[in-house]
N, C-alpha and C positions, 0 to 999 in steps of 0.2 A: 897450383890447383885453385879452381874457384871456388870450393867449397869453404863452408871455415866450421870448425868446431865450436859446438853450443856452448854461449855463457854458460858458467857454470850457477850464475847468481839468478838464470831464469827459471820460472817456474818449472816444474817436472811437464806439465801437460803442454806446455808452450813448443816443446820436442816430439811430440805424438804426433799420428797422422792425422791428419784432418778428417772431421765430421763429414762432412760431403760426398769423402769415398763409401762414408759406413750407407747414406741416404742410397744412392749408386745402386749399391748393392742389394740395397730391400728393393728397390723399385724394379731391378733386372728379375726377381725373385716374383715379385706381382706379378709382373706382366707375363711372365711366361707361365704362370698359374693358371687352366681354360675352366673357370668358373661352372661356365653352362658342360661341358666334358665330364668336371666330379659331380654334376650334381644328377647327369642322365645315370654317370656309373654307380653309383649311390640308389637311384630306381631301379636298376639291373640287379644289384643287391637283394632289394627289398622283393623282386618278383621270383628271384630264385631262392631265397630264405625266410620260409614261409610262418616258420616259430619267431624270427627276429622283429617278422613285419608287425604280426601278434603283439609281440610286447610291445612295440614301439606305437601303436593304436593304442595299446591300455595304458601305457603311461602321458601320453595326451589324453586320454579321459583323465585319468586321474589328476593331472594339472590343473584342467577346465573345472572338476571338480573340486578340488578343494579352495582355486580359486572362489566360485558359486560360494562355499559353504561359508568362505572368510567374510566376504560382499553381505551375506544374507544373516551370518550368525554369530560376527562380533558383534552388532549393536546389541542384541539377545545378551551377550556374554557379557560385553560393558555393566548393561541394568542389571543382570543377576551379582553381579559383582559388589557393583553398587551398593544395590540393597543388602546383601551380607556383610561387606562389609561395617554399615550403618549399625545393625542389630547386634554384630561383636563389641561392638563401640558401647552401644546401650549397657549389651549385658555386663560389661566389664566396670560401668560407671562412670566411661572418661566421654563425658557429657559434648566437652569441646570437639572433640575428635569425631565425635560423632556427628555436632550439628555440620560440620565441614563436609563429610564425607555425607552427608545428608543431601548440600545443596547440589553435590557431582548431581546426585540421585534428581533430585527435582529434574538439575537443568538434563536429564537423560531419560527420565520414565515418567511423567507428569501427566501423562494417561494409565497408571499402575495405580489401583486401592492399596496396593501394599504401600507404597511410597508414602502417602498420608497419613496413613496408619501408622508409622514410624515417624513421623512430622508430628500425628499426635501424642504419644508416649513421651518423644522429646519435649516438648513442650507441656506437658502434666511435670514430669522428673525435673520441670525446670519454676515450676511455680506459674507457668503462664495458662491455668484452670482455662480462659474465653479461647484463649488462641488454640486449645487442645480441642475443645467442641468444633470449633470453625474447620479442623485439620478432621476430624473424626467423621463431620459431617459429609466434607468433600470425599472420602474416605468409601461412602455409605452410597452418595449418589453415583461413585462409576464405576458400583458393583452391588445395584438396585434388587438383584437376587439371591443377595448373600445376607441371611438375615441377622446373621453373627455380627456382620459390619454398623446392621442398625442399630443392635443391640448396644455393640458399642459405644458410639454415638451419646445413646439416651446416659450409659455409665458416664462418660466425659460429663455432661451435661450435668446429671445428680452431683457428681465430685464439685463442679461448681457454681452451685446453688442455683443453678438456672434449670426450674422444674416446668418453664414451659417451653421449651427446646428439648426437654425429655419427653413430654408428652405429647409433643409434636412428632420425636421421632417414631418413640412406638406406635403411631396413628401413621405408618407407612406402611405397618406390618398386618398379614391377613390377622384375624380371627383367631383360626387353628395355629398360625405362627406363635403367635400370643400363645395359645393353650398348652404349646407344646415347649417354652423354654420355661426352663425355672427362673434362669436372667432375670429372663424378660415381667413372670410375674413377680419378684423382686424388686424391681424399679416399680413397678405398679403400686404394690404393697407402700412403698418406701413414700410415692408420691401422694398415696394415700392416709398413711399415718401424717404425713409432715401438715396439710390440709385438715387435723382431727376430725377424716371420715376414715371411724375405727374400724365400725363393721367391717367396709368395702375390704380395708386396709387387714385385715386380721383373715377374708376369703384367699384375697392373692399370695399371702405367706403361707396360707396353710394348701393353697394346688401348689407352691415351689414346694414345699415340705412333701407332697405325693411325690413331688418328680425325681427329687433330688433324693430321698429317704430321710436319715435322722443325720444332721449337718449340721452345725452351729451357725451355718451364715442363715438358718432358716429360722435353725429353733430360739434364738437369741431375740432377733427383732420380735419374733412371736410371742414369745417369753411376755416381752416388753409391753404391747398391745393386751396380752389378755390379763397384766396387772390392772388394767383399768376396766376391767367386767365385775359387772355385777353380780352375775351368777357365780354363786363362790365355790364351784366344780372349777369352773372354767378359770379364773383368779388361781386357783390353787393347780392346775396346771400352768399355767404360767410362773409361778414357783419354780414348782417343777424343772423347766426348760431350764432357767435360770442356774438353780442350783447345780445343776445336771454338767452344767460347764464352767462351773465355778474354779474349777481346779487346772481348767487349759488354758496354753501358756497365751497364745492367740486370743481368743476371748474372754479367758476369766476374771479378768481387770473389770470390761465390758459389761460383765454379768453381776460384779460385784459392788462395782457401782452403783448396779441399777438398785441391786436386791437392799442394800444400805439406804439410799436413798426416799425407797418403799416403806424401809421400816422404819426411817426418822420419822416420814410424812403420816404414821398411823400411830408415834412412839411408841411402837412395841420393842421393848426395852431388851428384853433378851434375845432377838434379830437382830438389832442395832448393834451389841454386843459381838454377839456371832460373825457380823460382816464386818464389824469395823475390825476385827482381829484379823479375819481373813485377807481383806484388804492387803493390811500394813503386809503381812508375811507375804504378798503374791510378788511375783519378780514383775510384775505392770503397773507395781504400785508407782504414783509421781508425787514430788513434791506438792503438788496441788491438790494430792488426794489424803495428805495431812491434817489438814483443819479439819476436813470433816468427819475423818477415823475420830478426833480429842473431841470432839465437841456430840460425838453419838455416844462416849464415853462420858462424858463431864451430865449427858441428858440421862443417860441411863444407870449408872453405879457411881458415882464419888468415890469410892474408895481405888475404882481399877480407874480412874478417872486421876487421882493423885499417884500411883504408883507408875504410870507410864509417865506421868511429867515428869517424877523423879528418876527416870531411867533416860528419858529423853537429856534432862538437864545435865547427867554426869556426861551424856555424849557430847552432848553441843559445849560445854564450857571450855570446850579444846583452843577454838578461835573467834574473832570476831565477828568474824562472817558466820558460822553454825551460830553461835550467841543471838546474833540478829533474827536468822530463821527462827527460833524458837520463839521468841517474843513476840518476833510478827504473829507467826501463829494464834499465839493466845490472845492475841491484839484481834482475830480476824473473828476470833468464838466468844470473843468480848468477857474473856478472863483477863483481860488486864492486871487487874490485882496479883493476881498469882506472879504472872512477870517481872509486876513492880519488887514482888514480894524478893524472887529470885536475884534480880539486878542488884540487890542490896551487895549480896556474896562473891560478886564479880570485881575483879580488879578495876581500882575505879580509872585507872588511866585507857583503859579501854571501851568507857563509857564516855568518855568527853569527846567521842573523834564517831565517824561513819564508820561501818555500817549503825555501830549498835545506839550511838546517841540518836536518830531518827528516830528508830523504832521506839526506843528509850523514849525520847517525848511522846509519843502519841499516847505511850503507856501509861506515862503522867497527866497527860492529859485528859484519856478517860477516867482516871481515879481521881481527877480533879486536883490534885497534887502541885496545886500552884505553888508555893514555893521551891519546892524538888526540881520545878516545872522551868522557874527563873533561874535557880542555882545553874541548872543544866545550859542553859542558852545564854549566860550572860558571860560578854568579853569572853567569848571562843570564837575560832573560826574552825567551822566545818568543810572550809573546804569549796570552789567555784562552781561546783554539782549540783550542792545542796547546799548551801551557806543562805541561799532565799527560805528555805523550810525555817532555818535557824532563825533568820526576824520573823518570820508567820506564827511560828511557837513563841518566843517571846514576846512580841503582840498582845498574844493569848493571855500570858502568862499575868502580866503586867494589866490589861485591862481588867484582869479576875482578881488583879489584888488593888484595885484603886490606883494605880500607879498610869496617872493618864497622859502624863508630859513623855513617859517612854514609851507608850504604847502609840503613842502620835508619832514620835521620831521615827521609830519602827514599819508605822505603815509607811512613811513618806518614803523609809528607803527601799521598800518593797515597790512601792507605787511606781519611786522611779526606776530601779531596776525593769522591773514589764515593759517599759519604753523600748529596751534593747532586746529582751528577753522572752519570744513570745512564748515557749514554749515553758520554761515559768511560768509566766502569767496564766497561761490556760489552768497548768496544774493547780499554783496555790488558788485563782480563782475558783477551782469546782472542788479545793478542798475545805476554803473560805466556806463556801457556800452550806455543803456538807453538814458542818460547823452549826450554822444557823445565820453564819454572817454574811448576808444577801449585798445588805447595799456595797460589800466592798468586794465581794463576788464579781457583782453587776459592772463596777469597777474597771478590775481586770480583766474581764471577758473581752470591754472594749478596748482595753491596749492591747489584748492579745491579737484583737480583729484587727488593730493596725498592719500587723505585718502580713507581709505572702505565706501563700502555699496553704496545705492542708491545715495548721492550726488557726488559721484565720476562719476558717470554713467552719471547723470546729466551733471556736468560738461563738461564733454567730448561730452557728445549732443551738449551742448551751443559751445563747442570749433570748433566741428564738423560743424554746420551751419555756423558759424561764417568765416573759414577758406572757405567755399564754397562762402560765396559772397563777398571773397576777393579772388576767383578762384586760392589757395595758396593750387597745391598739396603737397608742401611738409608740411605744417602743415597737412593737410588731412593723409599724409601716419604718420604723429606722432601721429594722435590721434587714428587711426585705427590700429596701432601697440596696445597699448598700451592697447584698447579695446580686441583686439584680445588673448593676454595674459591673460587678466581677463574673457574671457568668450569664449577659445577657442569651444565649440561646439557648438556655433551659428554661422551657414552660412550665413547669412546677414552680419556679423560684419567681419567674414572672406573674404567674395568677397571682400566686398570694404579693408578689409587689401591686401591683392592679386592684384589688381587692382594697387593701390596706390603706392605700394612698385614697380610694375614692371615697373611705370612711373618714377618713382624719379629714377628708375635702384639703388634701395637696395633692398637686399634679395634676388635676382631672383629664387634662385632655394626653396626657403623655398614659392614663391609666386606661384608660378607652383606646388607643391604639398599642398599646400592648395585648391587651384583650381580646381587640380584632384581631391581630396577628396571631394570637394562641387558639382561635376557633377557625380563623382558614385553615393553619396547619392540621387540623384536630377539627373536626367539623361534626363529630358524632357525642363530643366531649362536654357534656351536661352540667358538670362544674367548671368549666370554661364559658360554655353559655350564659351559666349566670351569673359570672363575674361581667360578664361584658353589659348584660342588662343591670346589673346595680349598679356599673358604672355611668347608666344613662341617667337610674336614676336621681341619680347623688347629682345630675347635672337637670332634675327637673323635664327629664324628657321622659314622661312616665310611659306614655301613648307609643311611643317608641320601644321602649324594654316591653310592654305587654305586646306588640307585633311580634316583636323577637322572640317571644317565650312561650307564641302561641301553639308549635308544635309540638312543644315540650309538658303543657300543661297539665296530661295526665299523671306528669311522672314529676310534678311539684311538689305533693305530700311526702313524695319517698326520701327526697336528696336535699339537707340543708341549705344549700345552697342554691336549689333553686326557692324552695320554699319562703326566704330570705330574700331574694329577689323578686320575686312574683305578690308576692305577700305586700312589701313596699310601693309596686309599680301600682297595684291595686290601693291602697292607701290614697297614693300621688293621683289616681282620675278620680277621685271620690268612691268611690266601691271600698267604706273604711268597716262595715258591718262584714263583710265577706273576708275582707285583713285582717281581720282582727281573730276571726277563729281561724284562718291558717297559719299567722305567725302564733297563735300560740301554741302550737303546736312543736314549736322548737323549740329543744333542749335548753335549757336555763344557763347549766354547765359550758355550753359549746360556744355562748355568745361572749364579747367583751362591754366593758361597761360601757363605751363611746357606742357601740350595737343595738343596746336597751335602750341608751339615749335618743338613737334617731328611730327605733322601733316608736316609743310613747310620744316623739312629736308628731311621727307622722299619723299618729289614729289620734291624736289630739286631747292625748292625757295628761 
């Protein structure tokens, strides 16, 4: 035989019959298949069953159609989705989750008001007040007849502090719009009081109060507004409102505050009393509303004046921390003594260390307690927080008892710490200062200014006031130099560098083209105008600042600063008789002494 029997060692399939017959066989099956044959008998079908054909039409619509509805009404379904999603996000508080599911939204419905409106709620829940108005506004314009959206809007805008983007928005709204939301006269009111136009401000609380009925979001601000009338009906209605809500959980903090505050400002003794009790016992009372419960106390009864300290003190002596709050306090109503009094009774190892040694000194320090004052600050360490407070009080301590080689050593290591430390230096500088101790204020303010960021800027504020009410332009032009460097494209910072520099006569020509740059950008800006004219004429170009100041002329008596420059330019072409009664016309207070200087040379006194 020529056959042979299969390895047994071969694969199983290697025995099978071949693929080829199985292809064979589909294709003998195709081809005898007559295509155009089932598809006429398949027609035959359809014309002699007349219910099959029926269905088989309605289910081809029904394909085409819910095709159509998929094409047309996922996109719809996507943004509704979207946007709920978003709003569960919100309302649950998972902030993150929501900005995410936020951006699907933008990049899906960014022609939807709702979209932004949820863009701005995120971003208020997030701290970001400018970017909630920007979200609120967009919000407003791509649903121009929704006046709830405007409403909105101007709310963002009040929330942060930007009351002319409020009044902007409600100036999109008719008339009757206005008349008819309470909202809306709400913001009105609100932007009214904050400008102390009461009247205006005390009309529009009292149309929300028609519209809304008796509310606290009404009656409260109103409240507030008619403690400041004269007509003492109207005063004692705003009592009234006041007390009215003294007792609710939401407002009565609000209201208690207020009515406390009323009756320190008139010392009526038995309201102070009254409110400062109510106060303490309301569940909205805060730590911050402590000092001034003890101190309406300590003004109006002494005796209920020591009995809550002595109720306070068995509370607080628990820890160090409650210890400290308490003294602070009495530190803040400038009972000191009492504190000192108390710290006596305190475990003294908890007085040598933070929170309560800080407090501790200052408490020393108002009672003058210099020795107490040394004992406490000498050879300890407080600690890398506050261990600068520690030489600032010893300092103190030491300069008050003649002790002037420690009080030297002391400031040096203060001094040099500031170097590293700006935000130290800012502190103990504005508490130096505080103190009465200016020149070593003045000091640190400038090591504080050495370093970046916000307390540098700070600083230079503090330096900046500081140099004005020692009417010291030349500190003024070093600190407005120096600001002007770090934040050349602010024109505020720049006038007054321009200004300053043309009085000291440094920079002249670098302060005349600041100047012009601060009146091209600004070209209606009247105190920019006449920085740029005094800087001509600090440069003897009088004939020039009187051309530039000629449109302005009428409005020279109103605005220092033109008056100041026009005044001078007039001096500078001989016109010293006509100088002489406009500059004197200017505030005494408002000038610096280098100012008087070139006032009296120039009229020739």
């Amino acid at each position: 035989m020529n056959s042979k029997r299969p390895d047994k060692n071969l694969p199983a399939d290697r025995t099978v019959a071949p693929f080829p017959n199985r292809w064979r066989q589909w294709w003998g099956r195709l081809a005898a298949f007559d295509l155009r044959d089932r598809w006429w008998r398949f027609l035959d079908v359809l014309e002699t069953r007349h219910a099959l054909r029926r269905s088989l039409y309605g289910l081809l619509a029904l394909i085409v159609g819910l095709a159509a509805l998929w094409h047309w009404g996922s996109p719809w379904w996507y943004k509704r989705t979207a946007l709920s999603v978003t709003r569960q996000w919100l309302d649950a508080g998972r902030l993150d989750n929501a900005a995410e599911s936020l951006q699907r939204a933008v990049s899906l419905a960014p022609e939807r008001p709702e979209t932004w409106q949820l863009a701005a709620e995120l971003a208020r829940l997030r701290g970001r007040k400018a970017e909630a108005v920007q979200h609120a506004g967009k919000a407003a314009m791509l649903d121009p007849g929704n006046p709830d959206r405007t409403i909105a809007w101007a709310v963002e805008a009040m929330r942060a502090e930007m009351t002319e983007d409020a009044t902007a928005a409600l100036a999109r709204l008719s008339p009757e719009q206005l008349s008819r939301s309470p909202h809306a006269q709400r913001i009105l009111g609100e932007i009214a009081r904050r400008a102390l136009r009461l009247t205006e401000a005390k009309t529009h609380f009292e149309n929300a109060l028609r519209l809304d009925g008796s509310v606290a979001i009404d009656e409260v601000p109103l409240g507030l507004i008619l403690l400041n009338a004269t007509d003492p009906a109207e005063r004692q209605r705003g009592l009234d409102f006041l007390a009215k809500w003294a007792a609710d959980k939401e407002w009565g903090a609000v209201a208690l505050r207020t009515l406390l505050g009323d009756a320190q400002n008139r010392q009526e003794h038995p309201a102070m009393l009254k409110w400062a009790a109510a106060l303490q016992a309301h569940p909205g009372c805060t730590l911050a509303d402590m000092p001034n419960c003890l101190l309406a106390l300590s003004q109006a009864d002494e005796t209920r004046f020591a009995d809550a300290v002595a109720d306070l003190e068995k509370n607080h002596s628990v820890t160090p921390q409650a210890a400290a709050q308490l003294i602070g306090w009495l530190n803040q109503i400038g009972r000191s003594a009492e504190a000192v009094r108390w710290m006596k009774t305190l475990p003294p190892t908890g007085l040598q260390i933070p929170p309560v040694a800080v407090v501790g000194a200052e408490a020393l320090r108002a009672v003058a307690d210099w020795p107490g004052l040394r004992e406490l600050t000498a050879n300890k360490n407080w600690g890398s927080d506050v261990e600068f407070l520690r030489w600032m009080y010893g300092m103190e301590a030491a300069r008050a008892l003649g002790d002037d080689a420690t009080a030297k050593e002391l400031w040096q290591t203060l001094y040099s710490h500031a170097q590293i430390n700006g935000v130290h230096a800012l502190f103990a500088g504005s508490t130096l200062f505080a103190w009465g101790r200016t020149e070593q204020a003045e000091a640190l303010w400038w090591r504080a200014a050495e370093h970046e960021g916000p307390n540098a800027i700070e600083a230079f504020g503090s330096l900046a006031r500081y140099y004005q009410t020692q009417r010291d332009a030349e500190g003024q032009y070093r600190v407005f130099r120096r600001l002007h460097s770090l934040r050349p494209q602010d024109a505020a910072i720049g006038n007054n560098f321009a200004f300053f520099a043309a009085l000291t006569r440094h920079e002249e020509r670098l302060a005349e083209k600041v100047a012009r740059e601060n009146l091209a950008q600004e070209s209606s800006n009247r105190i920019y105008l006449g920085t740029l004219a005094f800087t001509l004429v600090a440069q003897n170009r009088s004939e020039e600042a009187l051309t530039l100041l000629k449109p302005a002329v009428a409005e020279a008596e109103k605005l220092p600063a033109l008056t100041f420059a026009y005044g001078l330019a007039l001096a500078g072409t001989g016109k010293k008789a006509e100088a002489r009664v406009l500059l004197a016309k200017l505030p005494a207070d408002t000038l610096t002494t280098r100012a008087e200087e070139v006032i009296k040379t120039a009229l020739g006194d």
